[in-house]
C-alpha positions in Angstrom: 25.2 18.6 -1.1 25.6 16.5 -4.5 29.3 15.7 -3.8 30.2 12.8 -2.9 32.1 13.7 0.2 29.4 15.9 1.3 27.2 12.3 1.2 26.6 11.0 4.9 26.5 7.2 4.7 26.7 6.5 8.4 25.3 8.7 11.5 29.5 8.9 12.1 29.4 11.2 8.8 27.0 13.8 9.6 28.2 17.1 10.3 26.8 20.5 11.3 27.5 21.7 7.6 25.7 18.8 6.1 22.5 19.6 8.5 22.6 23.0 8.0 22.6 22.2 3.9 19.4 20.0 4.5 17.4 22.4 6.9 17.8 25.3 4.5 16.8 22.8 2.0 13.4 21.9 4.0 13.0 25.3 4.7 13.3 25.0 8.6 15.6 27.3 7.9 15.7 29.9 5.8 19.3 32.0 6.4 21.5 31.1 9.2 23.5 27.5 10.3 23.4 25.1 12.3 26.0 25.3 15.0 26.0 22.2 17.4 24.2 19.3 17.3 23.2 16.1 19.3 22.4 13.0 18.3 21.3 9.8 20.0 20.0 6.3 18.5 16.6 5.3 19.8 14.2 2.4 19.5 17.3 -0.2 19.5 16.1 -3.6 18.4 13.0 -2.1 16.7 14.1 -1.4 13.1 16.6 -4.0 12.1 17.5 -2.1 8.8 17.7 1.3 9.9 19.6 3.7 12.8 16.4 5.5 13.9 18.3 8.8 15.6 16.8 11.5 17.9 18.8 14.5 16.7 18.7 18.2 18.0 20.6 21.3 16.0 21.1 24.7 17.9 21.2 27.1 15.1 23.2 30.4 14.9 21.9 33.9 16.3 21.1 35.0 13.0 18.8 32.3 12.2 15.2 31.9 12.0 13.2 34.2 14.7 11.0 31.7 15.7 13.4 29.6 17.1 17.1 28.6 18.0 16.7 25.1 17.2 15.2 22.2 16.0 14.4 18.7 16.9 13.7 16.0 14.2 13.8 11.7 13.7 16.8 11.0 11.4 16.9 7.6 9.3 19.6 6.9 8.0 21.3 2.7 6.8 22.3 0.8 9.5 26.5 0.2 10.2 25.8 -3.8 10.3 25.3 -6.1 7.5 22.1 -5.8 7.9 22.3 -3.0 5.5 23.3 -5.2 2.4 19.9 -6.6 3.1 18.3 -3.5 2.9 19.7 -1.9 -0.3 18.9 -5.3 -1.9 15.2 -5.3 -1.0 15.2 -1.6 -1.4 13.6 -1.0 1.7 15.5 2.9 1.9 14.4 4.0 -1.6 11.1 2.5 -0.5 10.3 4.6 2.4 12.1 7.9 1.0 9.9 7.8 -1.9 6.4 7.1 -0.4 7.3 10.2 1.9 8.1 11.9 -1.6 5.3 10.4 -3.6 3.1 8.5 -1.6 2.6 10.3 1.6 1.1 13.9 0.2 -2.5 11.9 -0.8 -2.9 9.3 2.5 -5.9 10.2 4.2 -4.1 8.6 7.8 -1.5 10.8 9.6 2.0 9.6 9.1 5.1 11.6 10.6 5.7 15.2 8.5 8.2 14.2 5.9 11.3 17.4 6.3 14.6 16.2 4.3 15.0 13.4 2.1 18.2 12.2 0.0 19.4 9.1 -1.8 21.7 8.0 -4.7 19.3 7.5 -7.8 21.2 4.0 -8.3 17.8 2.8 -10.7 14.8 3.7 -12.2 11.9 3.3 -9.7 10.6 -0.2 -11.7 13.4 -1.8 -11.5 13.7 -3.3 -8.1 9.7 -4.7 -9.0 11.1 -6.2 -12.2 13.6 -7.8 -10.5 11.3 -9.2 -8.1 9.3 -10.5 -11.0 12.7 -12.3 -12.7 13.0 -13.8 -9.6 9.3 -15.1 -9.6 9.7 -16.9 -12.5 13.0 -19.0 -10.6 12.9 -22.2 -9.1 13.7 -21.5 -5.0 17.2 -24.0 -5.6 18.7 -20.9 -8.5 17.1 -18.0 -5.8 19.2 -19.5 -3.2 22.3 -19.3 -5.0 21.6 -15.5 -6.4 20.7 -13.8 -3.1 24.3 -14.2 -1.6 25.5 -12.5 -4.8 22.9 -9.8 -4.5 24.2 -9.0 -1.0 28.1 -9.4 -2.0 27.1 -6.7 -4.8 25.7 -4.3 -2.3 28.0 -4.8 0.2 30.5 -3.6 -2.2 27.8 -0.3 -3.2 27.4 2.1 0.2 24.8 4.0 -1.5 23.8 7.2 0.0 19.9 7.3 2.0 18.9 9.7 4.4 15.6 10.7 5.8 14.4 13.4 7.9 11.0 13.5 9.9 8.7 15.1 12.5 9.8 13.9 15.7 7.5 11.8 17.8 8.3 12.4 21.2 5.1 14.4 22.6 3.4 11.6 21.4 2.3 8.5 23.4 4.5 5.5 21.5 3.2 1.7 21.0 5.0 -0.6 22.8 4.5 -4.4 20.9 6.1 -5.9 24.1 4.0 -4.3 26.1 0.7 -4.4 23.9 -2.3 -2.4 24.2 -5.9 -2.1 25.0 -9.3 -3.5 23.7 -9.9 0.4 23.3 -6.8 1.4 21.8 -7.1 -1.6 19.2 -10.0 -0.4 18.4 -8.7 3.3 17.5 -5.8 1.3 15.6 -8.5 -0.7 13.4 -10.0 2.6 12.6 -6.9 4.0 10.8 -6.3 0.7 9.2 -9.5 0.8 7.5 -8.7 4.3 6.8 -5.8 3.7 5.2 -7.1 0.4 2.9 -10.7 2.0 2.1 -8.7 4.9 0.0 -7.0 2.3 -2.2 -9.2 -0.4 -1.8 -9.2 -2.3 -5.4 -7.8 1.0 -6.8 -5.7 1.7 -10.0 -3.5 4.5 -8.4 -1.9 2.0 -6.8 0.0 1.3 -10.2 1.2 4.5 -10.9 3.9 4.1 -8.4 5.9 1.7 -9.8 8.4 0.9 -6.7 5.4 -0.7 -5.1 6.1 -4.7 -4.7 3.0 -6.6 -4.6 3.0 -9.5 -2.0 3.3 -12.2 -4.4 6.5 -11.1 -5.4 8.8 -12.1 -2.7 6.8 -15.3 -1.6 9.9 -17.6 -3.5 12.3 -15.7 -1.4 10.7 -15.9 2.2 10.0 -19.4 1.6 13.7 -20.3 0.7 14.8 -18.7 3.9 11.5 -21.1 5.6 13.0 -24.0 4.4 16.4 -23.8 5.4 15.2 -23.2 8.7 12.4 -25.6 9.6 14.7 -28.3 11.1 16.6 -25.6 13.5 13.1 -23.9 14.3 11.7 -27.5 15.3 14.6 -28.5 17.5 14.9 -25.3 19.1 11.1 -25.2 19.9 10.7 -29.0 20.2 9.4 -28.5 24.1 7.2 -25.9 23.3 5.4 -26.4 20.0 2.1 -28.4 19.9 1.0 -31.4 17.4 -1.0 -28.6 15.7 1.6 -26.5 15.3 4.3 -28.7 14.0 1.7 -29.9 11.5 1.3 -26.1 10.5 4.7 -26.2 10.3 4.8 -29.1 7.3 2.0 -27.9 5.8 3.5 -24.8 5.1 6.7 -26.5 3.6 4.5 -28.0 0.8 1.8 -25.6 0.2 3.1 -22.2 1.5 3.3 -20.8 -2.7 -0.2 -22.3 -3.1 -1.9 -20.9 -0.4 0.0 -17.1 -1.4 -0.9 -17.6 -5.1 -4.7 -17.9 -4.1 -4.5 -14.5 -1.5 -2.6 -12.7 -4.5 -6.2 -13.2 -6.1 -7.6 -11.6 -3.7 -9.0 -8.0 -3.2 -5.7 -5.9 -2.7 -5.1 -2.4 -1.3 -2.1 -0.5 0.0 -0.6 -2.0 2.8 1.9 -1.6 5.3 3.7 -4.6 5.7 5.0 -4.1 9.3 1.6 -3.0 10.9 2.5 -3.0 14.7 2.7 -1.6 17.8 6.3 -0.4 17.8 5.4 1.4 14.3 2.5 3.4 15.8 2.0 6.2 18.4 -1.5 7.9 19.7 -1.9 11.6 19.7 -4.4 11.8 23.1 -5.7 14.9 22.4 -6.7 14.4 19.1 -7.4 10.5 19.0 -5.4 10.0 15.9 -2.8 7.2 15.6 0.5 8.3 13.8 1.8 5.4 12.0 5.8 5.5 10.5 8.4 3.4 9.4 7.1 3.0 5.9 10.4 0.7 4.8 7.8 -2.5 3.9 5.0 -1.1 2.4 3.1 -2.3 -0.9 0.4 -3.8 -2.3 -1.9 -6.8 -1.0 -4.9 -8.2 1.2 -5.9 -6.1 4.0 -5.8 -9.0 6.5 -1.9 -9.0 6.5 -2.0 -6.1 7.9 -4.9 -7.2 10.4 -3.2 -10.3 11.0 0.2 -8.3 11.6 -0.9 -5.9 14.5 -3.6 -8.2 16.0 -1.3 -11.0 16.4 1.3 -8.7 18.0 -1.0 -6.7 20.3 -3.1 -9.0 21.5 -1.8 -10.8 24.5 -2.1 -14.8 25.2 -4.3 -14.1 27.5 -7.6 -12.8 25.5 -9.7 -14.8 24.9 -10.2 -15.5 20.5 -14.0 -14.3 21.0 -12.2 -10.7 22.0 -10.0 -10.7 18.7 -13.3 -11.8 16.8 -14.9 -8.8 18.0 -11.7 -6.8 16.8 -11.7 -8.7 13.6 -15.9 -7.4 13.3 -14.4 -4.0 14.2 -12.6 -4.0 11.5 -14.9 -5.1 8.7 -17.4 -2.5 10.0 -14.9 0.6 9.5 -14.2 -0.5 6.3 -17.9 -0.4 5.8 -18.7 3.3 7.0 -15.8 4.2 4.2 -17.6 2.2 1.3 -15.8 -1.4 1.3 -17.9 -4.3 2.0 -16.3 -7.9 2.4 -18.3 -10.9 3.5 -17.2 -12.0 7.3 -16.3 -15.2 5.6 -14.1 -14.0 3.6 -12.5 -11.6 5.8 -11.7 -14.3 7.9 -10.0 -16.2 5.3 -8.0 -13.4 4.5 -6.8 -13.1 8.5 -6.2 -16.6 9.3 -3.7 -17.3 5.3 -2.2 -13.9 6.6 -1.6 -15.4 10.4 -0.1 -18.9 8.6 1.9 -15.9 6.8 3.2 -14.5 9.3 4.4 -18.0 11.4 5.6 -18.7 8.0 7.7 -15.4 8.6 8.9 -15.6 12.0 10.1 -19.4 11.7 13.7 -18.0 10.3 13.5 -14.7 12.1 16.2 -16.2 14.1 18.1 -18.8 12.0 19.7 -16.6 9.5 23.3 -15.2 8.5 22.4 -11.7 6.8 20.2 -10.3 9.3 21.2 -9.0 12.8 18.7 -8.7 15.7 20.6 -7.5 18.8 20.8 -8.1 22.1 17.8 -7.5 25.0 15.0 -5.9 22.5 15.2 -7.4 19.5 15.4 -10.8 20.7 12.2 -10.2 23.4 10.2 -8.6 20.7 10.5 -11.9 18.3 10.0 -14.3 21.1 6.9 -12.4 22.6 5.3 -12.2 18.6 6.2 -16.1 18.2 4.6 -17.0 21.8 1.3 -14.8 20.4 1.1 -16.3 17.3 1.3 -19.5 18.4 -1.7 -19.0 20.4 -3.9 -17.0 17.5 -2.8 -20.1 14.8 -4.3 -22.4 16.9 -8.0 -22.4 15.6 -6.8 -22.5 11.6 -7.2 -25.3 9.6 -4.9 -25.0 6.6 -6.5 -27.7 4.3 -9.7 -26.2 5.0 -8.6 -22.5 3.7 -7.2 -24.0 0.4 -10.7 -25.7 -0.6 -12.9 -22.6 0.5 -11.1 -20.0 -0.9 -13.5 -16.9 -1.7 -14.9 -15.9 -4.9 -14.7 -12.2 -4.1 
């Protein structure tokens, strides 16, 4: 397994010796090999980084008693460029090591973590002190180094595999689709779950390949600039006066407005906290929430903002997300975190200006690849949501009312 032929770095490369190398290593197996296996890529235009795979070894005779063979979720770098993106964010090592690190102390449930390799291409803190070089940059010299980032890693096809429980007898979120008042509600509950345990906490800062959300604000707003003409033209019949003055409001105060919510009360978050990331266990109530590529540290209304604006449909009313919003605040409350409504609120609608902020060069860019069918419906469905929820915020208003605590 530490050669580097033996190294899978496409689904093309695995082989039944490689999986029968990792489940001994997991301990699904114990003597024995695997002798067949099948594989088959799922959730297409879900994860742009990453092949999610639903994979199924048939072991040999001589194998474990309990059982002939074994199904599991394998993650493993996408074939497209895409994947020069991803090494250069890190988003791989990122979600390999909270299943290594992070994922043992959550208090939520998360997918069982079974096999995990990667090429140890840097220390943990290095990808975070890059971030912080880059923070110190004007947005004209970022522009100019991110190409060469990505010409470096297209040039390094570095080695990341995961293995994880698979999901299937489990009901799966659907951001498309969305979901119920009810099942929003059992959603909220795990959030606050998750950012009660590291609510303002110092453990946080022990794991060092956590990126703080102020980090990549220069670089999300380069790729926001060099897409606000396209967005406008390709929206122009759609997009209201409020909007497009949203829009320019972000072009000239977006670093502002991310400073002042870097100030704010931060916890663990997940960075991509939606439907499509989640599934509900029925019989038990839980939520099961994966793909763990965008995780770090920040306000918990990014996350709110995230799955709220996603899986709430244009069609309920803002006094029904309030009362989602009020869910919230109170679970957070039962777990020992009290914030003000006022300020919760402020948190939600910076991290909804965040998110359009986001989404305006989902589709105007030349490093990422979204698909065909999927991809492109889930993006326009988030855009014509978010649209709606951005409505009611006043931008100027948020910068001179920002809270104390």
């Amino acid at each position: 397994m530490s050669s580097d032929e033996s190294k899978p770095r496409s689904l093309s490369d695995i082989s039944a010796e490689y999986l029968t190398a990792a489940f001994l290593d997991a301990g699904i197996l114990r003597h024995g090999r695997v002798i067949g296996f099948d594989s088959r890529v799922i959730g297409e235009g879900a994860g742009f980084m990453g092949e999610v795979v639903d994979l199924h070894a048939t072991f040999s005779s001589d194998s474990d008693a309990g059982s002939s063979s074994q199904s599991v979720i394998m993650k493993i770098p996408t074939a497209t460029k895409n994947r020069q993106i991803g090494q250069t964010l890190g988003v791989y090592e990122r979600e390999i090591r909270f299943y290594r690190e992070l994922q043992p102390i959550l208090g939520i449930r998360t997918p069982k973590h079974f096999y995990s390799a990667m090429d140890a291409t840097t220390e943990p803190e290095t990808g975070l002190k890059a971030l912080k070089l880059m923070d110190s940059l004007p947005i004209w010299m970022i522009r100019m180094l991110l190409p060469f980032g990505n010409w470096i890693n297209r040039n390094s096809n570095w080695h990341y595999i995961l293995m994880i429980e698979h999901l299937g007898h489990f009901r799966i979120g659907d951001q498309v689709s969305g979901c119920s008042f009810d099942e929003s509600r059992r959603v909220l509950e795990t959030m606050a779950q998750m950012h009660s345990q590291f609510w303002q906490s110092q453990k946080l800062s022990e794991f060092k390949w956590l990126v703080p959300i102020r980090y990549i604000a220069k670089p999300t707003h380069m790729l926001f600039l060099r897409a606000i003409d396209q967005f406008k033209r390709q929206h122009a019949e759609t997009l209201t006066a409020h909007t497009i003055d949203l829009i320019d409001w972000l072009e000239s105060n977006y670093l502002t407005m991310m400073k002042a919510l870097a100030n704010r009360p931060s916890t663990l978050i997940h960075g991509d906290f939606r439907l499509d990331n989640l599934c509900f266990d029925d019989h038990t109530g839980d939520v099961v929430l994966f793909d763990w590529q965008t995780l770090g540290v920040g306000a918990g209304g990014i996350d709110l903002a995230y799955f709220l604006s996603a899986a709430v449909g244009v069609n309920v009313s803002s006094g029904r997300t309030d009362e989602l919003i009020e869910y919230y605040r109170g679970e957070l409350a039962k777990r020992g975190v009290h914030i003000s409504r006022d300020a919760l609120q402020w948190d939600y609608d910076v991290s909804l200006l965040i998110l359009l902020h986001r989404l305006v060069p989902a589709q105007f860019q030349d490093f990422l690849e979204l698909g065909e069918g999927r991809g492109t419906d889930l993006l326009d469905t988030w855009l014509e949501r978010i649209l709606v929820h951005v409505e009611r915020v006043n931008p100027p208003a948020l910068l001179a009312n920002v809270p104390r605590s």
